[in-house]
Each structure stands twice: as C-alpha cells, then as structure tokens.
N, C-alpha and C positions, 0 to 999 in steps of 0.2 A: 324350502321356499315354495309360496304358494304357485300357481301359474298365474300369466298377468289377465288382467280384465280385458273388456273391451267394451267398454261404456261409452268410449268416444266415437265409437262408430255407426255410423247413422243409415247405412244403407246394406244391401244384401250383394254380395259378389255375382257378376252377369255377365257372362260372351255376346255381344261383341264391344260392350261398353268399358269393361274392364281391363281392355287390353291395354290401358291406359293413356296418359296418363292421368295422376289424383292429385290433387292441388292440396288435399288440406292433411296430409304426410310430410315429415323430415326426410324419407328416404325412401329412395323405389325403386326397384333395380330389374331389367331382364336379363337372364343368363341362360348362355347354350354352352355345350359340349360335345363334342363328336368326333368318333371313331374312322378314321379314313384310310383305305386301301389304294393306293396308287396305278395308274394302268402301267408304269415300270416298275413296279415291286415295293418303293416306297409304303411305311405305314404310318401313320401321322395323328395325333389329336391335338384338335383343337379347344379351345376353352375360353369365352368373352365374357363381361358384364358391362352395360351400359348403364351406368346410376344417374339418377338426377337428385338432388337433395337440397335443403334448404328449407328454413322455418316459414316462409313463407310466399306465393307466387312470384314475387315481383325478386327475390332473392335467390331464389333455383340456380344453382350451379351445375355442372353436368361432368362427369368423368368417366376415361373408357378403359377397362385393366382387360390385358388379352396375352394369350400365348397360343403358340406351336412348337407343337413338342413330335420330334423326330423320335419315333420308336423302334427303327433299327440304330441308330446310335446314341441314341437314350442321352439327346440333347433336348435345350428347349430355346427358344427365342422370345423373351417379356418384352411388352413395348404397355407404356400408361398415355392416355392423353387427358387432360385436364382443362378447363376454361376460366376466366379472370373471374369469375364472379363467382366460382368455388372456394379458390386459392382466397379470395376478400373475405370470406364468411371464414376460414382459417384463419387469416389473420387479424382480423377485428372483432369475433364472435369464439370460435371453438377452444382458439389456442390463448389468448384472454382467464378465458374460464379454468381451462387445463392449466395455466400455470399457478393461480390460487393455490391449488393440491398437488402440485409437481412441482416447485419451482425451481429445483435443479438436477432437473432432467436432462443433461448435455446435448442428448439426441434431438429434441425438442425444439433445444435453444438454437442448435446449431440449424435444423430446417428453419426455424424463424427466420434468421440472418437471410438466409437462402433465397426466401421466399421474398422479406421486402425489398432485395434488390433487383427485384423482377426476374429472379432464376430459377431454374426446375431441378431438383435433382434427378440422376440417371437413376429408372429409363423413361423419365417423365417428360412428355414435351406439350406445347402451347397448343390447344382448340383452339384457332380463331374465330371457327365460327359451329356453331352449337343450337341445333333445331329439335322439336318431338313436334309431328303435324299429326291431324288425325284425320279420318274420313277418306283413303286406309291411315293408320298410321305409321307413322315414319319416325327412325331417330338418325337421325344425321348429324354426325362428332365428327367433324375435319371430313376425310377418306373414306372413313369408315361408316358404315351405316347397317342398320338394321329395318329393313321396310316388309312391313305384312302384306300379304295376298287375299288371305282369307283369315279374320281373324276368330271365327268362328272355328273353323279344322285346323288351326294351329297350322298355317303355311307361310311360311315368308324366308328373305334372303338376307343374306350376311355378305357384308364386304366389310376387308379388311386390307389399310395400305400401313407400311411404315420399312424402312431402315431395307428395301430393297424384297421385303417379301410382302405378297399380294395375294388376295385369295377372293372366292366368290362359290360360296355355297347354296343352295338351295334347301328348305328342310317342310317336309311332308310327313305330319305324324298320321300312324299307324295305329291311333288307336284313339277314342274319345279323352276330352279333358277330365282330369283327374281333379277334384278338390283334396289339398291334402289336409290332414285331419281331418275328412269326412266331411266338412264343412266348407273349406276353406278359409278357415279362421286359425290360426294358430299359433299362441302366443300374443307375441304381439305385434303379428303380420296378417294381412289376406296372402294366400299362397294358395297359387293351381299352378300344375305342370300337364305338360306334353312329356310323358317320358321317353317315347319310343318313337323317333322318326327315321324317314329316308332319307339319308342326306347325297346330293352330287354337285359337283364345283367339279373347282378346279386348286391348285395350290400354285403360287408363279414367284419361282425365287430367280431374279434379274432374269436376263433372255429366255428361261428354260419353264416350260410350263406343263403340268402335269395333272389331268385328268383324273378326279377321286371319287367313290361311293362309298357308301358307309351307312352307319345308323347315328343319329343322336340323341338330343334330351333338351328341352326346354324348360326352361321356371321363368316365373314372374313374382315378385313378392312387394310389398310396399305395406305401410305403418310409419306407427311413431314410436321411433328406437327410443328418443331421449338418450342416458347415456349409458346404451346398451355396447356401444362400441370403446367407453373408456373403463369398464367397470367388469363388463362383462366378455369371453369370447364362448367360441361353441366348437363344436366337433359335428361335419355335417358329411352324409355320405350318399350319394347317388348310383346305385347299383342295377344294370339293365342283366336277366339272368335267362340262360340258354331254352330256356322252357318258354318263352315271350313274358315273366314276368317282370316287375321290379318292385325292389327297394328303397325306401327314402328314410334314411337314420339321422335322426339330428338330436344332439344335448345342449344344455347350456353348461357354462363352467362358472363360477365365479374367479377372477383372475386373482386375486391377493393371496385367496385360500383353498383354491383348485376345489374347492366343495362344486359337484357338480347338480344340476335342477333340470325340470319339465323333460325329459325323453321322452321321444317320441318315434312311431316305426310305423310304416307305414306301405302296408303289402300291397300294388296296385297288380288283378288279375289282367288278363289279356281284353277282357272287354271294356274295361275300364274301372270297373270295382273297385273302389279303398276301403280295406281291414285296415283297423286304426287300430291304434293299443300304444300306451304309455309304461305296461310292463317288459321291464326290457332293463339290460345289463350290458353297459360296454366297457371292455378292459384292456388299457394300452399297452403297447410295449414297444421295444428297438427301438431306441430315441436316437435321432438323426441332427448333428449338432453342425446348423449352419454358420461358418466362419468367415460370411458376410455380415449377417446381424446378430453372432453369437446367440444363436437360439435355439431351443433344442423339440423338436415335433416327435411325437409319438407317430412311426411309419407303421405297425401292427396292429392291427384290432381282433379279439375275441369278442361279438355280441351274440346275446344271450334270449331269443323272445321266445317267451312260455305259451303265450297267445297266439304264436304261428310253428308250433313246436318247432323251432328252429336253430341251430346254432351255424353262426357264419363266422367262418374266418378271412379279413382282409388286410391286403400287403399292398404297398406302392409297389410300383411296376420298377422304379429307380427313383435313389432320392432327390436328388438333382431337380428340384419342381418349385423351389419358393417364388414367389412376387413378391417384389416390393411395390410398396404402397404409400403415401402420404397420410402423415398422423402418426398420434402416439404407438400405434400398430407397428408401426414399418415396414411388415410385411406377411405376408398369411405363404401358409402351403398350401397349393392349391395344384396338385397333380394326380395320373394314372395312376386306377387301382386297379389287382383282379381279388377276383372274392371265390370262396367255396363255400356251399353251404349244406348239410345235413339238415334235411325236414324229415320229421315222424310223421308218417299217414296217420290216419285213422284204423287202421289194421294191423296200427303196429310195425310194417314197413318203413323202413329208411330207405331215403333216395338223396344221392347225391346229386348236387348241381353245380356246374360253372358263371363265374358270370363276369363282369368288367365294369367300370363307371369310374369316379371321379370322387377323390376325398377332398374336403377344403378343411382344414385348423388354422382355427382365427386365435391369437389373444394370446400367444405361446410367449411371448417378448414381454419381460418384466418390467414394469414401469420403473423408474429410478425416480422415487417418491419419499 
C-alpha cells in the first residue's frame, strides 16, 4: 500500500504557531511520557494524551486517556475523561456509520446502550468542562490540564487529578524540536516531538506526597485520520537510549489482514538531527492475552534498520499496561518498554546500547463484523 498524500494541506509546520490547536483536522492529540524517580525510592511512569477531535470547529469534542504505573510493583492506575460533545459525535455520527459494517458487534451495541443513557463505562468519567486557549496555550479537561511556558523550547506543565492520585509535573526539553520524518509530515499527520526532557513534580496519592525527577518525551500530532482508527491500527515505539539519542518506530497494520504498510524509523541525534528511513523490519513475538478484553498484544519486538545499521531488541517492562478506551478499539497497550540495541560503526565495530521509552499497539481487538 502506497503512503497517504497530503494534498489537503495548505500550510508549512511552525513553533510557536503549531503548538496548536488546528481547526480544519478530525483529530489532534498531545502526548507526554516520563520516567520518574522518587526522593523515597519510588519509581514511576507516567503516560497522557489530550485529544480534541471532531469534523468540524463547532463539533470538537475533547478526551483525556492517562496512567501511572508503579514500577517497583509493576502496577498501573487508568483513569479516561471525556466530554458530551465527543460521546454526541459517537453517538449520532461514528457509531451510525460503524454499525452499517459491523452490525452485530455485541461490544459496540452494548457501549451504545451505555452511552444513550447518559453512562460512562469504567474507567471513563464526565468533563464537564473542556478548554484549549492559546496565547500561551492551554488545555484544560476537568483537573487536569496541560499549560505551555514556552512554546518555542518545548516547556510546559502537566497536572493530573482523579480517584485520589494527583500529580504536577514540569517538563524542560533538552534538546531542539525534532520534525519527524525529516519534514514533519508523515503519513497522514503533522508530527514534531520533544524527545528528551527534564522532568520534576511531584506524585500525591491521598495525604502522602512525593517529590520526582526524571526525563521525558513529548509528541504532538494532528491530521485527517478518516478511518484510520476503524480500519486500520499501528505498532508505535518511543525509545530514549543511554548515549542521549532516540528512537521513534511506528508501522501501520491493516486490521482484517494484519498486512502491515508505510515504516518508518526515525534516529533523532543529541542535537537534534532526524535520520529518517523507511527501510526497516519489525518482528513480533510473546503475545500477552488480555482477559479483560480478550486480546492478545505482541509484548517482544525484533527491528531491523539497514540505514542506521542497527538491530534492536524490545520487551515490555510487565504486561499488565492495557487502556481501555471508547469505540470499536476498546482499548490499546500503551505501556513500559526497555530496549537494547546493536549498531555497526563505520569501522566495523559494534556498540551496545541500553535504553527505555514507551510502546503503544493500537487495533489488536478483532472487530466482530
């Protein structure tokens, strides 16, 4: 399958304009993740995305999927928040369409019921109130909020409330804005990251509150999915590696026939350099069969890239990491990973390296079509 166009885009990606958000996308999402060390020994990551979507301005719905995950006891805590005018565009626009070509999808039908009698499923609960301001700008979902400093050096803070834990991060990238895919174009998204920040908060579960540093990772992406989320998932991996560089691996899949399309890899140096290349091989294994939504994730990866003489092997940290999510999806993995990797110098030398980040597999849940 070819890679998608981008014809319908009319303008060139810019800090500090693009921080968003973009009125004339279905979908646009910022997501952070970050690695946190506790001043009592605790070790912790965190993991958010604030999406806004919707066909058009006045339709915009907004949703916020987030965890902590407890990495001496290789737990984690999901909380979703969503707002009335997402759950509407579900119910009278997405799920409409979806059931045309699914229409005895039980999971589906059984959210619908769900949904028009004004209920959330767990761990989904009500935005009541739902902001993105700009000039800095700001996304404020309930509690939680993600508000920029600078949006040029990629600085801004994270707060997150729900179910008795509380947190307040700071994040300071360490290194220029990355266009990924060389461009910032790719596929059929704009995408820049901040890979590599400083992160400090704090983490506060009821009375006890605990002081954190760390490093993280920033994206921001926005486009016109169309129906890349009922048709299609992807295998996406974010790798920060002991040497100051990183990684950013993403495929597409087709979900009926697991035919996979467009890889891409994407080597960001310490200064900020992207080596891009779409030659590259990823090959799953250890499938992890979740029996909450019956579904089984590939937790092992072997990739393969010829253009950064590389071979890296990555493992989830514990499986224990799904979210659940609203829609046919139901729910993605979206947890800790560490990675090793083998690069060949130019001399012929191999060097080993360590490193850690974040796998997300979307689309792994079979539609009942």
């Amino acid at each position: 399958m070819k890679d998608y166009d981008f014809d319908y885009i009319k303008n060139e990606l810019s800090l500090p304009q693009d921080i968003g958000p973009h009125s004339f996308t279905d979908m646009e999402w910022w997501y952070f993740f970050a690695f946190l060390n506790g001043e009592n020994g605790s070790k912790y990551a965190a993991v958010g995305a604030f999406y806004q979507a919707g066909e058009l301005p006045v339709l915009k719905g907004h949703y916020l999927i987030f965890s902590l995950i407890d990495l001496n006891k290789y737990t984690n805590h999901s909380f979703s928040l969503i707002d009335k005018k997402l759950v509407n565009n579900f119910l009278y626009i997405n799920m409409p369409l979806y059931f045309l070509q699914c229409p005895h999808d039980k999971n589906m039908i059984k959210l619908y019921k769900t949904l028009i009698h004004n209920k959330l499923p767990y761990p989904h609960k009500w935005i009541s109130n739902a902001s993105i301001k700009k000039d800095p700008v700001c996304l404020i979902y309930e509690n939680s909020s993600m508000r920029f400093k600078d949006s040029v050096n990629g600085e801004f803070n994270v707060q997150f409330s729900s179910d008795h834990i509380d947190g307040n991060l700071n994040f300071i990238s360490a290194k220029p804005v990355s266009l990924i895919g060389g461009n910032g174009k790719t596929d059929k998204l704009y995408y820049y990251s901040f890979p590599r920040n400083k992160v400090t908060g704090y983490i506060q579960k009821g009375d006890s509150k605990e002081y954190v540093t760390g490093e993280g990772w920033f994206d921001h992406q926005w486009g016109y999915l169309g129906d890349l989320l009922t048709k299609t998932g992807w295998n996406w991996m974010g790798l920060q590696l002991e040497d100051g560089r990183e990684l950013l691996i993403n495929e597409f899949f087709t979900i009926k026939t697991g035919d996979t399309f467009s890889p891409m890899a994407n080597l960001i140096e310490p200064n900020g350099e992207v080596k891009f290349t779409r030659k590259l091989s990823l090959e799953p294994s250890n499938y992890w069969h979740s029996s909450i939504t019956n579904t089984d994730y590939p937790l092992n990866w072997i990739i393969k890239i010829s253009d950064f003489k590389m071979i890296i092997k990555v493992s989830a940290v514990f499986p224990e990491q799904e979210m659940q999510i609203l829609g046919p999806l139901q729910a993605i993995w979206e947890g800790t990973c560490m990675a090793s990797v083998e690069e060949t110098k130019q001399n012929s030398d191999r060097v080993a390296l360590k490193g850690k980040g974040f796998l997300e597999l979307v689309g792994y849940n079979n539609y009942k079509c």
